[in-house]
OpenMM code with the backbone's topology and positions (N, CA, C; nanometers):
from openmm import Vec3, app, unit

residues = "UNK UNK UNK UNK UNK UNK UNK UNK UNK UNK UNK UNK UNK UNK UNK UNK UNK UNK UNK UNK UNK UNK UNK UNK UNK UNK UNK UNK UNK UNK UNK UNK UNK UNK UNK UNK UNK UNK UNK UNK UNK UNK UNK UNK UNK UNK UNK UNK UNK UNK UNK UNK UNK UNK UNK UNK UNK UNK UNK UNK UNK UNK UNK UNK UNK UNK UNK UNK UNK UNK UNK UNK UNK UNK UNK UNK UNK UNK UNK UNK UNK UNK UNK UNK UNK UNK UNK UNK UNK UNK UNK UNK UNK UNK UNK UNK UNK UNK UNK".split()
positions = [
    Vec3(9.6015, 10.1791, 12.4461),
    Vec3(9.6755, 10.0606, 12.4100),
    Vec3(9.8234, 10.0952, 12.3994),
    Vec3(9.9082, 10.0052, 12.4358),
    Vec3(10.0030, 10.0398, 12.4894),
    Vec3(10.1045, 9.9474, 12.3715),
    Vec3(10.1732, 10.0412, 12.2624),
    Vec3(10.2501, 9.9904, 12.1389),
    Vec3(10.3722, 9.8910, 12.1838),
    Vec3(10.4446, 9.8071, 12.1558),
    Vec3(10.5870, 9.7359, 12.1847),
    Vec3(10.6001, 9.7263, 12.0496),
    Vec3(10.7613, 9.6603, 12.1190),
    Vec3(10.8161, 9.6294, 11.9474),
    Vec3(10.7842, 9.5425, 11.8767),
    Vec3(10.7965, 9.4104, 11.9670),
    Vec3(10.6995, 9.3364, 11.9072),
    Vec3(10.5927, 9.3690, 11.8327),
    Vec3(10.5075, 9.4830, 11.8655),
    Vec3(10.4100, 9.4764, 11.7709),
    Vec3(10.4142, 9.5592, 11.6450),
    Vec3(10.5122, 9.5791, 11.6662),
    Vec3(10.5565, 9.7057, 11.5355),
    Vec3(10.6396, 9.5855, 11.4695),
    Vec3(10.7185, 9.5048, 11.5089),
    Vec3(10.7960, 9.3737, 11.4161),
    Vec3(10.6683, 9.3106, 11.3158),
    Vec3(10.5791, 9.2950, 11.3780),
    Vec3(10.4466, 9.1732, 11.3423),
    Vec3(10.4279, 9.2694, 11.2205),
    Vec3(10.3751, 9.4117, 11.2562),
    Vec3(10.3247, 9.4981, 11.1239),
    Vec3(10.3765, 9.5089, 11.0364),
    Vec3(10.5086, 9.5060, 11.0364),
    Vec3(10.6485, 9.5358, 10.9244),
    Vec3(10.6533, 9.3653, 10.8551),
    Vec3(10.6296, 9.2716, 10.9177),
    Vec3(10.6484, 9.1490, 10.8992),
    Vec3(10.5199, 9.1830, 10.7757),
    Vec3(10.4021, 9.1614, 10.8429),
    Vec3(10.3278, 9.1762, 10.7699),
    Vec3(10.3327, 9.2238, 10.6093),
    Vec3(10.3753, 9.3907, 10.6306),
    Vec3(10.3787, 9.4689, 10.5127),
    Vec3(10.4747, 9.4304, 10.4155),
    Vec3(10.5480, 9.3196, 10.4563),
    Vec3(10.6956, 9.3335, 10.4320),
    Vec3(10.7887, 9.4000, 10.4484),
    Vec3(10.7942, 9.5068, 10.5333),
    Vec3(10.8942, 9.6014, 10.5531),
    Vec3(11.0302, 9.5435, 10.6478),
    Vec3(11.1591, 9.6013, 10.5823),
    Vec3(11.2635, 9.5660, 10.6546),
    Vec3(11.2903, 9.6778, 10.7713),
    Vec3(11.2553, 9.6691, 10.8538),
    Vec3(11.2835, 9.8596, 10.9357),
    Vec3(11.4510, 9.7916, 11.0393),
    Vec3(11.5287, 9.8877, 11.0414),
    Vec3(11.6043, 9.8866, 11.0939),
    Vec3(11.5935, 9.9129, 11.2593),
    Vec3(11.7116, 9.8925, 11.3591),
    Vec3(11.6562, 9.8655, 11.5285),
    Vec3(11.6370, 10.0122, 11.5537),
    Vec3(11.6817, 10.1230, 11.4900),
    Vec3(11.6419, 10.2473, 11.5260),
    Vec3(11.4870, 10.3341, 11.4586),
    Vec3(11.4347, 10.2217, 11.3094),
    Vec3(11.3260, 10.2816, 11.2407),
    Vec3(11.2043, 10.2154, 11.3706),
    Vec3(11.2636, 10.0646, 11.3807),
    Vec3(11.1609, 10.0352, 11.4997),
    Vec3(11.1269, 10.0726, 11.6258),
    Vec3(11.2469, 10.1522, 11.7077),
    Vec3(11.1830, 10.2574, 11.8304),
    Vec3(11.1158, 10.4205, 11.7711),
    Vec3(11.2287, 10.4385, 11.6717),
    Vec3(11.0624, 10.5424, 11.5890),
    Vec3(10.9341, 10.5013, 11.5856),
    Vec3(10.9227, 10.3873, 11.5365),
    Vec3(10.7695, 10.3595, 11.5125),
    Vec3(10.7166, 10.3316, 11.6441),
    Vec3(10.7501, 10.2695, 11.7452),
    Vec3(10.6786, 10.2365, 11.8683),
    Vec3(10.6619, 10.3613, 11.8770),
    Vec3(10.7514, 10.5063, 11.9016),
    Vec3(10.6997, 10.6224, 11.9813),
    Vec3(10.6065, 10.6585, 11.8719),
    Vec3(10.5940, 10.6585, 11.7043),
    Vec3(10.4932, 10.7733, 11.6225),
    Vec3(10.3243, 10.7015, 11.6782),
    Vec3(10.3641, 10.5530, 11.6485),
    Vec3(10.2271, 10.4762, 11.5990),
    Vec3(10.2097, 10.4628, 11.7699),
    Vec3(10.2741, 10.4411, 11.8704),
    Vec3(10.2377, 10.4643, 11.9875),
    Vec3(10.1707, 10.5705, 12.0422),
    Vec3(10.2057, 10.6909, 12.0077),
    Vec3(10.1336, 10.8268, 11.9440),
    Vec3(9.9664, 10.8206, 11.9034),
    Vec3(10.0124, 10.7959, 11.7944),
    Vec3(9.8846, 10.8016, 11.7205),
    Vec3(9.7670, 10.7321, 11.7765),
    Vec3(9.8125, 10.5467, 11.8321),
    Vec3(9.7335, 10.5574, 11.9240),
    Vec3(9.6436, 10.5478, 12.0002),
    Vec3(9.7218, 10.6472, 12.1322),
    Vec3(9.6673, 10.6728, 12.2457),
    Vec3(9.5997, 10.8176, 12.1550),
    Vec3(9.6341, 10.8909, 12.0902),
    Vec3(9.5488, 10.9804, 12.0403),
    Vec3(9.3591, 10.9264, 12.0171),
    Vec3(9.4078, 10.8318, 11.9134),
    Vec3(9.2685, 10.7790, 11.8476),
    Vec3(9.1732, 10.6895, 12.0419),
    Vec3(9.2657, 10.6416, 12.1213),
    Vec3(9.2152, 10.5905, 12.2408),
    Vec3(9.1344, 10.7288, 12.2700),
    Vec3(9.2175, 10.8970, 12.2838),
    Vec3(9.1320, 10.9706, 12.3338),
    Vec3(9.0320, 11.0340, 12.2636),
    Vec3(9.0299, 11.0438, 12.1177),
    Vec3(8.9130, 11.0601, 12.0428),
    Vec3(8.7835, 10.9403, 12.0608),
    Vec3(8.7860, 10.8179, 12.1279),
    Vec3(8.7430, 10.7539, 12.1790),
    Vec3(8.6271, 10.7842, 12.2499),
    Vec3(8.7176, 10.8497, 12.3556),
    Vec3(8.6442, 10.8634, 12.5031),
    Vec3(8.5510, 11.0401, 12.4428),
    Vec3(8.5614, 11.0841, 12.3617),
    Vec3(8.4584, 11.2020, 12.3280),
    Vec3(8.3444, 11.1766, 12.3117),
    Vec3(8.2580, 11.1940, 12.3686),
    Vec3(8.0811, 11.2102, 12.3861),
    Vec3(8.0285, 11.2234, 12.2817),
    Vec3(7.9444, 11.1749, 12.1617),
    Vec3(7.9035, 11.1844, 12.0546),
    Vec3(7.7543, 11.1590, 12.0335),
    Vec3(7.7152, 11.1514, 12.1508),
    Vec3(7.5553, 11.1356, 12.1919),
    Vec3(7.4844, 11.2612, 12.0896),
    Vec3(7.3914, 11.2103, 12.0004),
    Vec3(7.3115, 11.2992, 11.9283),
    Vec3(7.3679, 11.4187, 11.8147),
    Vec3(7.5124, 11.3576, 11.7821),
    Vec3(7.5516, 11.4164, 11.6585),
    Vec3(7.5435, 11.2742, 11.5577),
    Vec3(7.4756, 11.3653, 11.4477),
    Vec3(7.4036, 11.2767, 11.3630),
    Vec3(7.5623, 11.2581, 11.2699),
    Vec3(7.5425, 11.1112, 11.2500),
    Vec3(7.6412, 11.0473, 11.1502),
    Vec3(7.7107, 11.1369, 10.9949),
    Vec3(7.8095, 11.1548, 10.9499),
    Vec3(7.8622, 11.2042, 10.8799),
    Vec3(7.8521, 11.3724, 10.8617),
    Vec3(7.8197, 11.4226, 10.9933),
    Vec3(7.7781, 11.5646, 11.0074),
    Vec3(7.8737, 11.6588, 10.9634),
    Vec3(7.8387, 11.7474, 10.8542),
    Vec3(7.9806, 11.8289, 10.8231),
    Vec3(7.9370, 11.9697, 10.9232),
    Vec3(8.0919, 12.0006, 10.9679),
    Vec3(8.1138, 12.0914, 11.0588),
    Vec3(8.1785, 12.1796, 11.0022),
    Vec3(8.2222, 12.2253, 10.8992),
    Vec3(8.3163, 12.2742, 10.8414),
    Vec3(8.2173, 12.4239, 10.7567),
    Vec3(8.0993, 12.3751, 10.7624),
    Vec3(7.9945, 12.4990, 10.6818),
    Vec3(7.8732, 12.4657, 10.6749),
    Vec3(7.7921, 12.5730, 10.6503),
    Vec3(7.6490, 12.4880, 10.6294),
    Vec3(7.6210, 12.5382, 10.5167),
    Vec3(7.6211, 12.4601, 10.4106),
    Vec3(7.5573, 12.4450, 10.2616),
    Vec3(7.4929, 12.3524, 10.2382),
    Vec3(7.4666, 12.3287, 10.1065),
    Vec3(7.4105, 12.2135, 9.9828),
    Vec3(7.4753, 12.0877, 10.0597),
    Vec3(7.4139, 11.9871, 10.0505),
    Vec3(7.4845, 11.8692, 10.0709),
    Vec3(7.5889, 11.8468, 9.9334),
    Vec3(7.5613, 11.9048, 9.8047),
    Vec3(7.7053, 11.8667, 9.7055),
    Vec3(7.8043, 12.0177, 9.7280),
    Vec3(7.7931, 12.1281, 9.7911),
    Vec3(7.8645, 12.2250, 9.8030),
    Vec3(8.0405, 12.1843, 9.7770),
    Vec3(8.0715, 12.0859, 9.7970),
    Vec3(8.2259, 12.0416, 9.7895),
    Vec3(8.2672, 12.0164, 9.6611),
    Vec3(8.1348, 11.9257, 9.5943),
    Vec3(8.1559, 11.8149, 9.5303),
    Vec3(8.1097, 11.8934, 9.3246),
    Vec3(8.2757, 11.8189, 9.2433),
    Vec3(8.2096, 11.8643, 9.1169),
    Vec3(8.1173, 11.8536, 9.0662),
    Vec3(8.0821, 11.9020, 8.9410),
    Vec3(7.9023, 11.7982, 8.8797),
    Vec3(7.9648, 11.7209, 8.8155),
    Vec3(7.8714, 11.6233, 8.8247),
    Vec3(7.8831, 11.4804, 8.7919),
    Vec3(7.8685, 11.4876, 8.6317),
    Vec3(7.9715, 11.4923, 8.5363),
    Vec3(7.9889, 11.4975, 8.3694),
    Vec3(8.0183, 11.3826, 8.3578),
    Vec3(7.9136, 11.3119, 8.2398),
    Vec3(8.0199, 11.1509, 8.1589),
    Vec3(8.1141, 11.2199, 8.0722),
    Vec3(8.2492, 11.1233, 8.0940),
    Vec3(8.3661, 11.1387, 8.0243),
    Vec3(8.4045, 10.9928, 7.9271),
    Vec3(8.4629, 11.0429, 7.8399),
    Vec3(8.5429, 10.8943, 7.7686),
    Vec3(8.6306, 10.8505, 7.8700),
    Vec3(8.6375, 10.7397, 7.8966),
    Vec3(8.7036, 10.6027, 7.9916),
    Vec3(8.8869, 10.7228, 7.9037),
    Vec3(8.9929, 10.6669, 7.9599),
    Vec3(9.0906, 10.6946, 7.9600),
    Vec3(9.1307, 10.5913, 7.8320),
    Vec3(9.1271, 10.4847, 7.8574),
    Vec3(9.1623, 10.3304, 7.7142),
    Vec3(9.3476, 10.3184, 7.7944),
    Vec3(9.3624, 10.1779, 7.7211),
    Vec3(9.4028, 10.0745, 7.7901),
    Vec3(9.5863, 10.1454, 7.7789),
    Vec3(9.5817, 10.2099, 7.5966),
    Vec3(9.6989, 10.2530, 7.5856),
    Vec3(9.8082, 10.3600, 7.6544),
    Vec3(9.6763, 10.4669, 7.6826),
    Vec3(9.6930, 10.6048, 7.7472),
    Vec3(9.7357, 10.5523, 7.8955),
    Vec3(9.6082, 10.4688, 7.8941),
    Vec3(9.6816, 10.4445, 8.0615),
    Vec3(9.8121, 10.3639, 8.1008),
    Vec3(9.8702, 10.2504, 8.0106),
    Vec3(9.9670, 10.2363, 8.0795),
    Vec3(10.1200, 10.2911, 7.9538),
    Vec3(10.0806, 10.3967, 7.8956),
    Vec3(10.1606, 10.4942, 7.7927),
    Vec3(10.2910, 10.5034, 7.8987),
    Vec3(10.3361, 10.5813, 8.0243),
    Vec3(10.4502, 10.6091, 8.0732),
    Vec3(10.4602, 10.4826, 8.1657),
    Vec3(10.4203, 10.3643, 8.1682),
    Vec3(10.4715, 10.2414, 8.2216),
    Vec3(10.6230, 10.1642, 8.1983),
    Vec3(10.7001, 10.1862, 8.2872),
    Vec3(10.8619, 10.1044, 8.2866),
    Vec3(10.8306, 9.9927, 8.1958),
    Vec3(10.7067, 9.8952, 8.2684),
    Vec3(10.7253, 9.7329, 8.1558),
    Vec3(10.5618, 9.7204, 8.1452),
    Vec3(10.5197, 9.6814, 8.0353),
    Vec3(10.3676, 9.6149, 7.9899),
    Vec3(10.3697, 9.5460, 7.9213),
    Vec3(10.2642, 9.4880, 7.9852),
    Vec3(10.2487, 9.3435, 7.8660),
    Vec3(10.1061, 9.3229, 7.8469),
    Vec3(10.0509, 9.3491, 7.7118),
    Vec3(9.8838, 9.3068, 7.6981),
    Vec3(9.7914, 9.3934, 7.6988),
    Vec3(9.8563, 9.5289, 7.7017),
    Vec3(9.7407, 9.6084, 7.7692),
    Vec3(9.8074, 9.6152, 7.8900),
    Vec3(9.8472, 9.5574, 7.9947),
    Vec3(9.8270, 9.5674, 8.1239),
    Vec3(10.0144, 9.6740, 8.2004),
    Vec3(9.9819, 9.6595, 8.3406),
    Vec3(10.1178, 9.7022, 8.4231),
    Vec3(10.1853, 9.5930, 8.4394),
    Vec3(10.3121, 9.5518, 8.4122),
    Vec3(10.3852, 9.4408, 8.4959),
    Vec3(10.4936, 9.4623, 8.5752),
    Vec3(10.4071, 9.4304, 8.6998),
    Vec3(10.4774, 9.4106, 8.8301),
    Vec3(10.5830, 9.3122, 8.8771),
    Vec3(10.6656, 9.3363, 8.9464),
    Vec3(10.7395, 9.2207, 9.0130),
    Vec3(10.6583, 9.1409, 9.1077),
    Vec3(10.7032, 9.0392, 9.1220),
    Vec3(10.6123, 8.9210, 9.2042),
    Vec3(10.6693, 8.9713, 9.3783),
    Vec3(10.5606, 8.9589, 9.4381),
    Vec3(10.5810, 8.9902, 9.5852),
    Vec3(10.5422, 8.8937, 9.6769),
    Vec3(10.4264, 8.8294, 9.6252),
    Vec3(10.4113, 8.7566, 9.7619),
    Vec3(10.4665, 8.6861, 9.8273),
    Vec3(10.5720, 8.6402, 9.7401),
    Vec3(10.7156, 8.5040, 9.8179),
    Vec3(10.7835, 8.6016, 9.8381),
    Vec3(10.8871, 8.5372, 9.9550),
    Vec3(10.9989, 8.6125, 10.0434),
    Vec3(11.1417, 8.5703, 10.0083),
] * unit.nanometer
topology = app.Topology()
chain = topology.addChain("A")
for resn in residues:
    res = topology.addResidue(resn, chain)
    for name in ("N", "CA", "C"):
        topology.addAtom(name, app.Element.getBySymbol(name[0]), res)
């Protein structure tokens, strides 16, 4: 698939991002990049490798993974303790969805 600017405008539109006329031929060449990459991971043959197969070692299926300990929840204060603004318990954000 073949990236334009146009379609890098639409994404930024989207995200809200302001990109400048030189952040937007960056992005056509990275995400243009990326891709025709993912197009050629595509075309790789995957006939009879079983779904989520780790390749990386052969162990335990939890070999990665910590043990599973219950912990006390964090609470409402701790968590938003180094927050700029709160109100209620909660985070308060600036409003985004209007332009």
């Amino acid at each position: 698939m073949k990236l334009t600017e146009t379609d890098v405008r639409y994404v930024a539109n989207l995200a809200n991002l302001t990109l400048t006329e030189e952040e937007i031929g960056r992005m056509v060449h990275d995400l243009g990049g990326i891709l025709e990459q993912m197009d050629r991971l595509a075309e790789i043959d995957t006939e009879g490798v079983a779904p989520m197969a780790q390749v990386l070692y052969e162990a335990s299926d939890t070999a990665t993974l910590r043990p599973d300990v219950e912990r006390a929840p964090l609470g409402s204060e701790l968590a938003v303790a180094n927050a700029p603004v709160t109100a209620g318990g909660y985070y308060k954000v600036p409003k985004v969805i209007e332009r």
